[in-house]
Each structure stands twice: as structure tokens, then as C-alpha cells.
C-alpha positions, 0 to 999 in steps of 0.5 A, spaced: 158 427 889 158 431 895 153 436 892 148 431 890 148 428 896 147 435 899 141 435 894 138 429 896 139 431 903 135 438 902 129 434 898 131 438 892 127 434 885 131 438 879 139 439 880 142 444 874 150 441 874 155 445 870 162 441 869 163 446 863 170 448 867 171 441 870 177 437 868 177 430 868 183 426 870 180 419 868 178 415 861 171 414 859 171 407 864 172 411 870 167 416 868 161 410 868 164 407 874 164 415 878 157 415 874 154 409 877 156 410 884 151 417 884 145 414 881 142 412 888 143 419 890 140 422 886 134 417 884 128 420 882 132 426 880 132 430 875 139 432 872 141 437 867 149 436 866 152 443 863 159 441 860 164 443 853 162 440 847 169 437 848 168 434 853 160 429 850 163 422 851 165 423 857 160 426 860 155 421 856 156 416 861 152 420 866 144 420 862 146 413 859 146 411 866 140 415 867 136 411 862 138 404 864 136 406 871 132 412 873 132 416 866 132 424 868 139 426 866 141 430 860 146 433 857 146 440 854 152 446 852 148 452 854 143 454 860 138 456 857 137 450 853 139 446 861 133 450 864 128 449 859 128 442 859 128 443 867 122 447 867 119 442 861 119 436 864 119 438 871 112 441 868 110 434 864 111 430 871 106 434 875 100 434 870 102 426 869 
């Protein structure tokens, strides 16, 4: 949260956000209610979240809130694939 927040502070517009080493000591519930309380930070934003494969439902909760509200987040297991879609849709937003 610190780290968006920071973001948002900066005027930063695209956040790559690698949780790939993260554990999580709470349920699914917990994560949507963590989710939830960063969308305003990182309104207008766009999020690439890097996370194990393992850990999909959980990080899930992030672009589902997304898409209810500021629909700029995504997940992805590799960077390179995180990267591309930052440039592509950073890319697409400019020429709209």
C-alpha cells in the first residue's frame, strides 16, 4: 500500500508490482478487503501485478476490483509479458 501510495504521490501512471516472493497470511476474503482499500490510490493507474501461479485466486481479487472500478490492473507470471502489456495499453490510451 506504501508503495502506491508513493506512486500516486510521484505522478506515476503505470506501476509493474512483483509479489512473486510475497506470502499471504490471510484467505481470499481478506485479500478483496486489502484490494479494495488501495483502489483510490491507485485510481486511473495502470497495474501490472507479477505473482506465482499458485498464488492466482489470490491475487485475482486485485484486477476483479479493477474492472468493478478503475479496470487498469492485470495479472501475469512472467515480466516480459507484464511489460508488454504496460507499454501496450499505456500506447492505446494515448492514441484514444
Amino acid at each position: 500500500r506504501e508503495t502506491m501510495q508513493a506512486c500516486a504521490e510521484r505522478g506515476v501512471s503505470c506501476i509493474l508490482l512483483d509479489v512473486r516472493e510475497q506470502s499471504y497470511p490471510f484467505d481470499a476474503q481478506e485479500a478483496f478487503t486489502l484490494f479494495a482499500g488501495t483502489v483510490k490510490t491507485v485510481q486511473g493507474k495502470l497495474v501490472a501485478i507479477m505473482c506465482r501461479p499458485e498464488h492466482v485466486s489470490f491475487i485475482a481479487a486485485g484486477p476483479a476490483i479493477g474492472d468493478a472500478t478503475w479496470n487498469h490492473a492485470r495479472f501475469f507470471f512472467e515480466e516480459a509479458d507484464a511489460r508488454h502489456w504496460l507499454e501496450q495499453t499505456r500506447s492505446d490510451a494515448a492514441d484514444g
